[in-house]
N, C-alpha and C positions, 0 to 999 in steps of 0.2 A: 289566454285569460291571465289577468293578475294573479298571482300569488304572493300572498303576504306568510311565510312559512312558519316563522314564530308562534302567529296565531292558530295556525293550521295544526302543527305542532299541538299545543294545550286542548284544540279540540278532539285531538287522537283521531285526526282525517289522514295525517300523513305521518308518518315515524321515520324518524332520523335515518339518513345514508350512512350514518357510521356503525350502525347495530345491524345492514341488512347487506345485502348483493354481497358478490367477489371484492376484495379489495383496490382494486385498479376502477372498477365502479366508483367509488366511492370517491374518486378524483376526477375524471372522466366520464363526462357522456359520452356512451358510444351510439348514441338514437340518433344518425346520422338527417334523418329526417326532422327530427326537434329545430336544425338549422335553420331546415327549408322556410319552415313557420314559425319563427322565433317572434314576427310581427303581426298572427295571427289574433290575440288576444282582445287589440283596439277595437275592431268591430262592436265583439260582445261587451265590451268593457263601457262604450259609450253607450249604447242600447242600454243598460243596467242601470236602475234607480240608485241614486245617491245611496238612500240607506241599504240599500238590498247590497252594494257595493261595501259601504263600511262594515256590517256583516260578514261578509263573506270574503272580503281581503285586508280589511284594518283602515285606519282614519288617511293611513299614509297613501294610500292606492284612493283615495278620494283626492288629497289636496294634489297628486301627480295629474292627476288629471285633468285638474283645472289649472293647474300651470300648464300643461299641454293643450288645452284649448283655449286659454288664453296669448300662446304664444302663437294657435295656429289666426286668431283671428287680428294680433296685430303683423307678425310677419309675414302673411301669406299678401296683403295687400302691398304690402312697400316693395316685394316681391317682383307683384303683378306690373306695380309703379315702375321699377327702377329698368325692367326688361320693355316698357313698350316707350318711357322718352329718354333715362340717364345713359343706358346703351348706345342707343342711333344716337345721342346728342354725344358721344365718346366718342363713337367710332366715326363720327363723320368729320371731326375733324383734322388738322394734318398739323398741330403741335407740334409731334415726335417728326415729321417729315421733315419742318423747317430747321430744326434742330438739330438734326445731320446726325443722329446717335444712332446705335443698334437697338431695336427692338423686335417684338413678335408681335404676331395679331391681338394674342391673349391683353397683351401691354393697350392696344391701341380702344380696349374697352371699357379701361379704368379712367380713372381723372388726372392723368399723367397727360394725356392729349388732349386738354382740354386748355385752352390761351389762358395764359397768365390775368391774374385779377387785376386791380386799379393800382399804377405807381401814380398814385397823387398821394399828398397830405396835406390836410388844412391846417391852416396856422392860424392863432387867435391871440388876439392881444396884443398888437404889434404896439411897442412903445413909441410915444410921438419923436419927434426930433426936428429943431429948428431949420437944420442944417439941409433935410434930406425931406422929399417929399416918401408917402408910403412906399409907391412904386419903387421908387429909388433904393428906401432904407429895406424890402423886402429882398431884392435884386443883390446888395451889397452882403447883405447878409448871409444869404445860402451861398454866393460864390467865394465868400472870406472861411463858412463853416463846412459846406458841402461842396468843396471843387470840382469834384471828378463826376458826382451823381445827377449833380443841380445842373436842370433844362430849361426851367419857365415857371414862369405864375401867370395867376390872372384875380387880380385883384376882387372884393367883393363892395356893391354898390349898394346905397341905399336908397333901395328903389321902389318904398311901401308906397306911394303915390301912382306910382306909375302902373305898378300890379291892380292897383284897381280902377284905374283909368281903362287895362285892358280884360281886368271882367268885365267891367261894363259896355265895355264895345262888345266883347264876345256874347252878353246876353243881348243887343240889341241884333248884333246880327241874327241872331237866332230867332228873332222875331222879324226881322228879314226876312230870312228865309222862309218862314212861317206862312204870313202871309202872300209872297211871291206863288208860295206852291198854290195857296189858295186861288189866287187869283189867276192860275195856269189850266186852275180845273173848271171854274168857272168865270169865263173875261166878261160878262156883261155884267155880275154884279157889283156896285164897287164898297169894295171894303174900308170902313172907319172903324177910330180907335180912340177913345176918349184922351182928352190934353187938358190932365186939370191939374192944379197947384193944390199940393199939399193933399191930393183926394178930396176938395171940398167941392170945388167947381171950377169952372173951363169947358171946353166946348167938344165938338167931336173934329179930328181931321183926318183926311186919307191916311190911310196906314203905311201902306209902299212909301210915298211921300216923306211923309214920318220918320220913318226909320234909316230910310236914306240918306235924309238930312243928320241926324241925330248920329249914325257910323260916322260920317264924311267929320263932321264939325271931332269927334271923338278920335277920330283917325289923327286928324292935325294937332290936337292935345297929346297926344302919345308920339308925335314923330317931337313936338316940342321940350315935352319934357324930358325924353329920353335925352337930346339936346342938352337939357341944363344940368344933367345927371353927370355928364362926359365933362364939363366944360368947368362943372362946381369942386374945389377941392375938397369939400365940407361934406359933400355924398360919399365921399369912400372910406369905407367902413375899417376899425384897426384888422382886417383878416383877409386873409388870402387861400387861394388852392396851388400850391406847389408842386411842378412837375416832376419828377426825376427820369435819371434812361435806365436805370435797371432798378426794380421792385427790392433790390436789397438796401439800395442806399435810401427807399421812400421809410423801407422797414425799420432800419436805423435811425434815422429821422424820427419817425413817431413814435416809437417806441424807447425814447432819451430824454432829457431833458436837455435843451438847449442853451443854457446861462443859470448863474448862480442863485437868480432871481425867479424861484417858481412860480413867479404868477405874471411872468412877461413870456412872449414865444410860446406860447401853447400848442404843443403840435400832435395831431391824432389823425387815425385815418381818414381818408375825405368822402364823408358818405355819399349815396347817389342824393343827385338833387332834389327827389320828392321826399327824401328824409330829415331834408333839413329846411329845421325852421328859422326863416330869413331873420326875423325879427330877432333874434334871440343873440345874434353874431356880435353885437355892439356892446353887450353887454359884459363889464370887469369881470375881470374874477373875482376879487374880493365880492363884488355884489351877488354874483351868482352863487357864488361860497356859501354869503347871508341867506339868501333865497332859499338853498337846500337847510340849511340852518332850521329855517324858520318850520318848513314844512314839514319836518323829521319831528320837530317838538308838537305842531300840532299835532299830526298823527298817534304820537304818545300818548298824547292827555284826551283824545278821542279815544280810542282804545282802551286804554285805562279808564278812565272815568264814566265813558259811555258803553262800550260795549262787554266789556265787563261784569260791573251794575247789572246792566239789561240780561246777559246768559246766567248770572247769577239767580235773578230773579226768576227766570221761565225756570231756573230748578226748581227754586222751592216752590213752583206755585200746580207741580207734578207731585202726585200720591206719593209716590215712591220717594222721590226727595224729602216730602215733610214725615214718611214714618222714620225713613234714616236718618234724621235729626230729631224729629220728636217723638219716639216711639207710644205707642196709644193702639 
């Protein structure tokens, strides 16, 4: 059970060890069973209503024990998490093997065996140049600044045409597929699929049909375009993903500034590709600079002037607000 002994003290339930027992007591438990059960008290202590608890061991033995059951309801699960996938996803793999170092078992179930993360960095902002195409002036540039580190790039394309040239194939196949299943389940019925312009009107035609046609014709659009993508100097974008061979020289790289000019070479980790948004690459700095500019000031004078206002109001418009200012 808790003890809060202060309190226990003033209610003369318990009197001080220094007025009572032998004196070597009075340093020393010798209850050598007190040890056994030193963790015995949580049962009852959790069983115990809040107040009957403040009572009878003080406010302190209340809020311990919601730090204790707070602590068991978030660590007990990250717990449960980290032993059934970050263990087997530790131990299974052979980092430390390839590595040729000494270690123990205990080493191979930490994040020490776990492969090295991404040595890419993306680069933004590449400044034009008459002389040099991007490819070229990217390639010149990490092998003049980064000799030893620098592997490869691979340019970024501007290729918002073509991304939805291949949604839209990807949603017709899907209606493809659709229909094919239908017509596998039932082969004498035949399936049509309305062909109107603008949803106003048009007529109905085979669906299979349809759609066949409509991939195949979308197929050749997309081997085309990607074609003028490669071939146009005007599609690639001022940015790149930069390779290196050891994660130190990618670290150094993005974590630097590259030229005296901070708003050319922009270099920062290369995040995974569902992270980044394509559209955004082409875009200055200076502009995107403005862009956060703008959005920071609106947020302010929203904030300020509307939310504000409005929490303002919902006070005074509670009891309690309008006697604490207008007393009545």
């Amino acid at each position: 059970m808790i003890v809060y002994f202060p309190k226990w003290y003033l209610k003369g339930v318990r009197s001080s060890p220094s007025s009572t027992g032998a004196v070597f007591r009075k340093f020393v438990n010798l209850d050598y069973t007190s040890y056994l059960r030193f963790l015995a008290w949580r049962p009852s202590a959790l069983k115990m209503p809040e107040l009957e608890l403040i009572e009878h061991s003080g406010l302190d033995s209340a809020v311990y024990l919601r730090i204790y059951l707070l602590g068991l309801k978030i660590f007990v699960p990250i717990t449960l998490l980290g032993f059934a996938i970050l263990v087997p996803v530790n131990y299974t793999n052979d980092t430390l093997e390839s590595l040729k170092v000494d270690y123990s078992e205990i080493d191979k179930l930490s994040i020490s065996n776990v492969p090295k993360g991404s040595d890419r960095v993306l680069v933004r902002n590449v400044p034009p140049d008459p002389d040099e195409s991007i490819d070229e002036l990217v390639e010149h540039f990490f092998l003049v600044n980064h000799p030893p580190d620098y592997l490869a790039h691979q340019l970024v394309y501007d290729a918002n045409k073509l991304t939805k040239i291949v949604k839209k194939k990807k949603k017709m196949q899907n209606w493809l597929d659709f229909y094919q299943l239908r017509f596998e389940r039932n082969p004498s019925k035949k399936l049509l699929c309305p062909h109107t312009r603008l949803g106003l009107w048009g007529r109905s035609v085979d669906a299979i049909e349809y759609y066949q046609s409509e991939t195949a014709k979308l197929s050749k659009e997309e081997v085309d375009e990607r074609d003028r993508i490669m071939k146009n100097p005007k599609s690639i974008m001022p940015a790149a993903f930069v390779s290196f061979r050891t994660r130190w020289g990618a670290a150094v790289c993005a974590q630097t500034q590259q030229t005296r000019n901070p708003t050319i070479w922009l270099t920062m980790w290369a995040p995974e590709p569902r992270d980044v948004y394509w559209n955004n690459l082409a875009i200055p700095f200076v502009q995107l600079t403005v862009r956060r500019l703008i959005v920071a000031v609106a947020f302010f004078f929203l904030a300020f002037f509307f939310m504000i206002p409005i929490a303002l109001y919902n006070l005074l418009q509670t009891l309690k607000g309008l006697r604490s200012l207008f007393p009545f």
